[in-house]
C-alpha positions as CSV (number, residue, x, y, z in Angstrom):
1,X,-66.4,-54.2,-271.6
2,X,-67.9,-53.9,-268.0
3,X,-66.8,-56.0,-265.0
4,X,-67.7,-56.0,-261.4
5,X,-64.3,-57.0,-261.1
6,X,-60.9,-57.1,-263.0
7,X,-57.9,-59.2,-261.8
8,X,-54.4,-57.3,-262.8
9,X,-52.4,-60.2,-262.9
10,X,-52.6,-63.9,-263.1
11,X,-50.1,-65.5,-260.6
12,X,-50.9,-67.5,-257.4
13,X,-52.9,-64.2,-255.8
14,X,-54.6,-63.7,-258.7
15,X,-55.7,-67.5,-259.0
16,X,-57.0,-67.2,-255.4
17,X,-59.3,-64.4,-255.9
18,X,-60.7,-66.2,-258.8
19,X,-61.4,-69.3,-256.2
20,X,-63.7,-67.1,-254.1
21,X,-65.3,-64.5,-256.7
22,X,-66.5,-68.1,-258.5
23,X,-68.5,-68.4,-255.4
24,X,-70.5,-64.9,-256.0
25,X,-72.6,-63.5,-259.2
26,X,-69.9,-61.3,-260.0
27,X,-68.5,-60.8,-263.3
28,X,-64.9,-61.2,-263.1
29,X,-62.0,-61.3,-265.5
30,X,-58.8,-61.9,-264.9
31,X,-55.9,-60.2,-267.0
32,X,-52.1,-60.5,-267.6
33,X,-49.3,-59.5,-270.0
34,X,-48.0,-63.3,-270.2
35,X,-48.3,-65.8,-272.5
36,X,-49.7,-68.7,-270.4
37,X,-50.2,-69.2,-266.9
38,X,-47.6,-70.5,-265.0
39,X,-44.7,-68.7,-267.0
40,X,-43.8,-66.7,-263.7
41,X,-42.6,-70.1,-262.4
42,X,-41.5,-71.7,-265.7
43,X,-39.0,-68.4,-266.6
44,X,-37.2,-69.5,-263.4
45,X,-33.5,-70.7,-263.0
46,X,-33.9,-74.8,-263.4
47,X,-33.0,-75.8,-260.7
48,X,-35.6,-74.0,-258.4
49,X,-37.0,-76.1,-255.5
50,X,-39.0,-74.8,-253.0
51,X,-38.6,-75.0,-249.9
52,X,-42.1,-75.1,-248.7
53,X,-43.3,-78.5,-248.8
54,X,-46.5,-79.8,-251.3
55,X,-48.6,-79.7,-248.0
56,X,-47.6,-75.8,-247.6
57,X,-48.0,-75.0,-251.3
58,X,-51.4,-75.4,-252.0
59,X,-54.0,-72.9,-253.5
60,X,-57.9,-72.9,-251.6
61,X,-59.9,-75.4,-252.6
62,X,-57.3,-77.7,-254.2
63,X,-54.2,-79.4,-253.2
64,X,-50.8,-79.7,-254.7
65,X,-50.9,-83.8,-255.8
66,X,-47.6,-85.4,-254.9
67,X,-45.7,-86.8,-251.4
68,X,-47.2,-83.8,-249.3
69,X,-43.9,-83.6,-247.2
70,X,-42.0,-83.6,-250.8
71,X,-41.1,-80.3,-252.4
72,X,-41.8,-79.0,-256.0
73,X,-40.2,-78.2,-258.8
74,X,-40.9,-74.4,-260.2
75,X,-42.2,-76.6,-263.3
76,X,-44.7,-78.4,-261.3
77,X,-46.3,-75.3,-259.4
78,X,-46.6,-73.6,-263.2
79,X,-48.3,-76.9,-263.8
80,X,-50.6,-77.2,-260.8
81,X,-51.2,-73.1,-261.1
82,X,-52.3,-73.8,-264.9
83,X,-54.6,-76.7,-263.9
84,X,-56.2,-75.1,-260.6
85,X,-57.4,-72.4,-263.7
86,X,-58.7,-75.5,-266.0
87,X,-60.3,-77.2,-262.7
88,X,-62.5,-73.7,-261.7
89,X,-63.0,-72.7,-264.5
90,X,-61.8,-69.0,-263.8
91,X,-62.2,-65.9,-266.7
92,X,-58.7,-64.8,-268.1
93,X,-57.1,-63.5,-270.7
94,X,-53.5,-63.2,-271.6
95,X,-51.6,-61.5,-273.8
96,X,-53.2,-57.8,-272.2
97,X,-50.8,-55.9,-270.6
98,X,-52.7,-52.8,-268.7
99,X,-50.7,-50.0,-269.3
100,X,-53.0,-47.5,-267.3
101,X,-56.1,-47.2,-264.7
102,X,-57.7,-44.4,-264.2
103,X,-61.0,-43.6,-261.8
104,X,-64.1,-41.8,-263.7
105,X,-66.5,-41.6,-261.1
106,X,-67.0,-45.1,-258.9
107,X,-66.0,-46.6,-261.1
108,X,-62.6,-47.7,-262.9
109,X,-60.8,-47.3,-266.7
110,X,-58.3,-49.5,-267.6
111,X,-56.3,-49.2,-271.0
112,X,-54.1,-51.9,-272.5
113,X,-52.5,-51.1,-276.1
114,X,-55.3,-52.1,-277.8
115,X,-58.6,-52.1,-276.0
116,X,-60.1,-50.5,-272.7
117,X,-62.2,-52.6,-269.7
118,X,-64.9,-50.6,-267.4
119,X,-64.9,-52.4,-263.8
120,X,-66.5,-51.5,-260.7
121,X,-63.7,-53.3,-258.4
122,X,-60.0,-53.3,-259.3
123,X,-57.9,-56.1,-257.6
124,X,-53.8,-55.2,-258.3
125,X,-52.3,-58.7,-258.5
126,X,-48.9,-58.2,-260.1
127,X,-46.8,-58.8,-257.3
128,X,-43.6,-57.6,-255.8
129,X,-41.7,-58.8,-258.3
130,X,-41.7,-56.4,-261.2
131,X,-39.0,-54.7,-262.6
132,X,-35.4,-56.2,-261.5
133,X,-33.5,-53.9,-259.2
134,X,-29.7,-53.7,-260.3
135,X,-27.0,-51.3,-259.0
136,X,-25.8,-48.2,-261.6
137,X,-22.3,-49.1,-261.5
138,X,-23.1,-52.3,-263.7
139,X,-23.7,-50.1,-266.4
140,X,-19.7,-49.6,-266.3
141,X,-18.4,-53.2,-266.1
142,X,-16.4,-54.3,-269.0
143,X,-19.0,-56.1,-271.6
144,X,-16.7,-59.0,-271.3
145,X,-17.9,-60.1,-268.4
146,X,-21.4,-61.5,-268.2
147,X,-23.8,-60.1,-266.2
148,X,-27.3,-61.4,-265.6
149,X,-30.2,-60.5,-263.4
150,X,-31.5,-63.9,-261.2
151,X,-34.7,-63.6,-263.0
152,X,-33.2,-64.2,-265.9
153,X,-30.7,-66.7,-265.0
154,X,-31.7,-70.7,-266.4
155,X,-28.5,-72.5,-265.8
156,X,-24.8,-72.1,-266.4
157,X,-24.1,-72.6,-270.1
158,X,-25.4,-69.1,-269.9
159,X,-22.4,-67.7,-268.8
160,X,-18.5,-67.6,-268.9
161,X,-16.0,-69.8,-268.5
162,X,-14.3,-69.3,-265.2
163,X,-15.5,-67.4,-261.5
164,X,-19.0,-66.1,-260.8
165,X,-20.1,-63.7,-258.1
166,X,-23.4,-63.8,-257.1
167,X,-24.5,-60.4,-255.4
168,X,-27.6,-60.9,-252.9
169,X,-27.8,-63.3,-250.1
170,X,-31.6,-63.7,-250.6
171,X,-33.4,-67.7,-250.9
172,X,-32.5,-67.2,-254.7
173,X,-29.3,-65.7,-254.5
174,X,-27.9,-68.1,-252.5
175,X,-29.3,-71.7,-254.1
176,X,-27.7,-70.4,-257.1
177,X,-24.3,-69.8,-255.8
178,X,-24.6,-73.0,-254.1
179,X,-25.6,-74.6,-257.4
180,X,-23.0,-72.9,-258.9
181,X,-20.3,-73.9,-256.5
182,X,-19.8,-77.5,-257.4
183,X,-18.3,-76.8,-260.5
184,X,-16.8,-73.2,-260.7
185,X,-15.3,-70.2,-258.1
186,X,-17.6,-69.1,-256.5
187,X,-18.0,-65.8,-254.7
188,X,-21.2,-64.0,-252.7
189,X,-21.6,-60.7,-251.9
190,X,-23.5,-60.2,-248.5
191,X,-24.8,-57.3,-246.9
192,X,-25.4,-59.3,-243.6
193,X,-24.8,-62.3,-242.2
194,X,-27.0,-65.5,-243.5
195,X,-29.6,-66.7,-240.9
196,X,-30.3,-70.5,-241.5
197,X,-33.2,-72.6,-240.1
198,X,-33.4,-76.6,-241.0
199,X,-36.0,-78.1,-243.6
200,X,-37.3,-80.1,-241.4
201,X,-37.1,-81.1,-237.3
202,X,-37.6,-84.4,-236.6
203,X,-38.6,-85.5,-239.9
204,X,-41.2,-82.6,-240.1
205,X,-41.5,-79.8,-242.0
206,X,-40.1,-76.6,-240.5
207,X,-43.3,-75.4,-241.9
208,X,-45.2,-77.5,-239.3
209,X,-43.6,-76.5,-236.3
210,X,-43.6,-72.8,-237.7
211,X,-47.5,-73.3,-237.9
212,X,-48.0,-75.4,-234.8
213,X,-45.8,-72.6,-232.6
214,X,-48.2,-69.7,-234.4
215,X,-45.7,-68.1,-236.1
216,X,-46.6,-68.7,-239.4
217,X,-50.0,-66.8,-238.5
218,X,-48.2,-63.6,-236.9
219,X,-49.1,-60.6,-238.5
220,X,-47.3,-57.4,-239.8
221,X,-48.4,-55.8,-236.5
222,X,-47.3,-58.3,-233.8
223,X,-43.9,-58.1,-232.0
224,X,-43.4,-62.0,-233.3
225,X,-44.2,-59.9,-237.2
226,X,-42.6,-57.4,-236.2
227,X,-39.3,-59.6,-235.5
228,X,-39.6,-61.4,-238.6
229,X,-40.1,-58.1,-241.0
230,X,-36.5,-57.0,-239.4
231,X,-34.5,-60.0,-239.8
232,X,-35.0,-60.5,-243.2
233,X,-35.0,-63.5,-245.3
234,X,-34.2,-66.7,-243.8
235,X,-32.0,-69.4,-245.7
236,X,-34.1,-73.1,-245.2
237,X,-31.8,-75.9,-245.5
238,X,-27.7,-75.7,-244.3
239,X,-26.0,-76.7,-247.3
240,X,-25.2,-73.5,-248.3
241,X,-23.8,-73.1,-244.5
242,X,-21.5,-76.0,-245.4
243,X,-20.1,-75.1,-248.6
244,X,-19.3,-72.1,-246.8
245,X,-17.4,-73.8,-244.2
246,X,-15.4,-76.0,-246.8
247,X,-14.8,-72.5,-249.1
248,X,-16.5,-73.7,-252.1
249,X,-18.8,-70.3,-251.4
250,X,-16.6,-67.7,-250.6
251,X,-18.2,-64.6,-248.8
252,X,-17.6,-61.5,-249.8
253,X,-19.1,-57.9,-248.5
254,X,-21.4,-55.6,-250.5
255,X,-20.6,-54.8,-253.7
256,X,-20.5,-51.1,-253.7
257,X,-18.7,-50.4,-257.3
258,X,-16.8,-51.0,-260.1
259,X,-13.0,-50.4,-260.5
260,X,-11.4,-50.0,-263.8
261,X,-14.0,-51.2,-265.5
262,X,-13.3,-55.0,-264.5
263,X,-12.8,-55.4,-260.6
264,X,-15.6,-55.2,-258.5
265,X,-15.1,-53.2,-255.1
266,X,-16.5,-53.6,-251.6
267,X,-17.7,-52.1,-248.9
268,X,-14.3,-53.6,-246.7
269,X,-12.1,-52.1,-249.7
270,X,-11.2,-55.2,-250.9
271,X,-11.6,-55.5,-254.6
272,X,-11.9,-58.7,-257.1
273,X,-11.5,-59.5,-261.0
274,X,-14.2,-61.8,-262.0
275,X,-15.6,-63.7,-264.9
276,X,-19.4,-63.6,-264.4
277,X,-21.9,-61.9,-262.3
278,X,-25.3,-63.0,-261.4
279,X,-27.4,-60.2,-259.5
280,X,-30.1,-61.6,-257.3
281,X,-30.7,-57.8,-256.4
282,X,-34.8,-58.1,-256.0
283,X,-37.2,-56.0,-257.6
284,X,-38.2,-52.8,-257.5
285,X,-42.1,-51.7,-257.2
286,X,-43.6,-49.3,-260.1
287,X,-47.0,-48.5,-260.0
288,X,-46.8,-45.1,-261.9
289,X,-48.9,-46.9,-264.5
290,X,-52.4,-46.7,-262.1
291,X,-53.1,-43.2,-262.6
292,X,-55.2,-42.0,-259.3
293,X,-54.5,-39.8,-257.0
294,X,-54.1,-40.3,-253.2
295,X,-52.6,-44.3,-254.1
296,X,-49.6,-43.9,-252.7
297,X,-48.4,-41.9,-249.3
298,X,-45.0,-39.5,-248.9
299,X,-43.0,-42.4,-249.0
300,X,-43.7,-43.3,-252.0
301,X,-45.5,-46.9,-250.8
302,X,-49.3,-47.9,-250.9
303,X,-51.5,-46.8,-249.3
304,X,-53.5,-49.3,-247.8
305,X,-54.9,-51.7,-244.5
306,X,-54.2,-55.7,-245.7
307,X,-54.8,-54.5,-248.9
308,X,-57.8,-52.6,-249.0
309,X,-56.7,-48.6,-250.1
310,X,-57.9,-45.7,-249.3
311,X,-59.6,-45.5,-252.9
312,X,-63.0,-47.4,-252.9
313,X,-63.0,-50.3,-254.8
314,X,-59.0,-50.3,-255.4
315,X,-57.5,-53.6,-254.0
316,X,-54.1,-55.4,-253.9
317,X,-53.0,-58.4,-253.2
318,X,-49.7,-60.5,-253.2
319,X,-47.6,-58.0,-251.8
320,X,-44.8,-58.8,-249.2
321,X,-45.8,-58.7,-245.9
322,X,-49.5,-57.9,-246.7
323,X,-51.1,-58.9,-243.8
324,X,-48.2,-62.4,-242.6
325,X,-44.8,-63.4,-243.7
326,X,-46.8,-65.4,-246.4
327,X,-49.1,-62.8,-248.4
328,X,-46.7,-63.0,-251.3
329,X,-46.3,-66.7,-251.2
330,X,-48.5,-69.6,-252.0
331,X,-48.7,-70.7,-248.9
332,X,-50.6,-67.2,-247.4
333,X,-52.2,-65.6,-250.9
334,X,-55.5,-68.0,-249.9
335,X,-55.9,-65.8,-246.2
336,X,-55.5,-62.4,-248.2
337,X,-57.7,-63.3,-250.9
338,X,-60.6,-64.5,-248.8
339,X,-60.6,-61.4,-246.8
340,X,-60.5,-59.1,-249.4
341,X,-63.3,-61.0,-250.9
342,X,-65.2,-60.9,-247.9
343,X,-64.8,-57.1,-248.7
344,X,-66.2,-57.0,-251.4
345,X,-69.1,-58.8,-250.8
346,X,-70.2,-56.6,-248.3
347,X,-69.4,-53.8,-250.6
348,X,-71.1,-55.1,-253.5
349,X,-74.1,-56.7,-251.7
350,X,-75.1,-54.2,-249.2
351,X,-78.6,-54.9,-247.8
């Protein structure tokens, strides 16, 4: 089957190039391992939030319906993200998972288990969040105490009776221990101190002052993107900052290892017996599976300008810090994806 362009992926960047490549007279498909759209969302811990309000959470061309300054529920975005495919009308297919992409002239092969797709334009969609990223020494922790990556984390009848450390101080680390914290012990591990800003100023959207001020529109280059890239993520809301105060949340360092098989140690020596352990760790990037040479540089990352590679016709989108703080979120996937479609089109339509 022949395509001008394949889609690897169906989440919000995905969605977004469909938005734009509806405009053209390109054949297009778009193709994911899932089982519905959405389920990136829905798979999430239940009490996810965001902390971008409805007015900052919209895909191009359609907006998020609700109170624009309210937030959603993960439940509602997988909602919205299955409808905005209903509403345009964009090719997919689920169920496929490419397992390899490989370059035969100008144009592209890719292979899923079962069947094979010809395109002349390859957009990489999947995202940063892939495979999740958890330390060695878990491996050794006694298999009484429950451990679960955050991706896989729903709610607490999951685990044990008794303490939980969470280890990562990241957005999703940290509403879970917070969450957590009203009814159990609650430890987590930090590598460096939290850095809050408020949800909204003056009963605004941090969002809108963030865009008003132009910092939402900064770019990996700028010394304001720059800034950003170094610090991190930021925490949005203090209540995690309180609970901290009143030691319902107690810090700890970074966990480092594993001490007779049931004390976790840290990087100030200080060691502690616990019941459960929830790693909000991140992901890890693997893109061994696109099988072309020159893709990624000595580091190991990809090479590429705001997406476009040095391989013609070889595109991603989604990743952190594409181009702004938001490529990977749904509030910035709408810039990336129009400008890589603006690529194309020139590509594709030369005079």
């Amino acid at each position: 089957m022949f395509y001008d362009v394949i889609i690897v992926g169906a989440g919000q960047s995905a969605l977004s190039m469909g938005y734009f490549l509806k405009k053209t007279k390109l054949s297009f498909l778009i193709l994911d391992k899932g089982s519905r759209i959405g389920n990136t969302w829905r798979n999430r811990y239940d009490s996810l939030v965001l902390f971008t309000p409805r007015s900052y959470s919209s895909l191009p061309g359609l907006s998020l319906e609700g109170n624009p300054n309210g937030f959603p529920t993960k439940d509602e975005v997988a909602d919205y993200l299955e409808y905005y495919v209903q509403f345009f009308k964009l090719p997919f297919r689920m169920n496929t998972n490419i397992t390899r992409i490989i370059k035969e002239g100008s144009l592209f092969r890719l292979f899923s288990e079962h069947e094979s797709f010809t395109a002349r334009n390859i957009i990489i969609a999947t995202g940063s969040y892939q495979y999740p990223n958890i330390p060695s020494f878990s491996k050794e922790i006694d298999k009484d105490i429950m451990q679960v990556h955050s991706s896989q984390y729903k709610n607490q009848s999951q685990l044990n009776s008794g303490s939980v450390l969470v280890v990562g101080g990241r957005n999703s680390g940290s509403q879970i221990a917070l969450e957590l914290s009203d009814t159990r012990e609650t430890y987590l591990s930090i590598s460096h101190d939290i850095q809050y800003l408020p949800l909204t100023i003056a009963r605004r959207s941090i969002f809108w002052w963030l865009d008003k001020l132009g910092i939402l529109k900064a770019d990996n280059k700028s010394f304001i993107g720059r800034k950003l890239q170094s610090k991190g993520d930021i925490l949005f809301g203090d209540e995690l900052k309180k609970n901290i105060k009143t030691n319902k949340v107690k810090i700890k360092p970074r966990a480092i290892d594993v001490r007779e098989k049931n004390e976790i140690l840290f990087q100030d020596k200080t060691n502690l017996k616990i019941n459960n352990i929830i790693w909000a760790t991140g992901f890890i990037q693997d893109f061994n599976w696109i099988d072309i040479p020159g893709l990624l540089n000595s580091y190991g990352t990809i090479n590429h300008i705001r997406g476009i590679t040095n391989i013609k016709g070889l595109y991603f989108l989604g990743l952190p810090w594409q181009h702004r703080r938001g490529s990977s979120l749904l509030l910035g996937v709408g810039d990336d994806a129009e400008y890589l479609y603006q690529n194309i089109l020139a590509t594709n339509f030369k005079a």
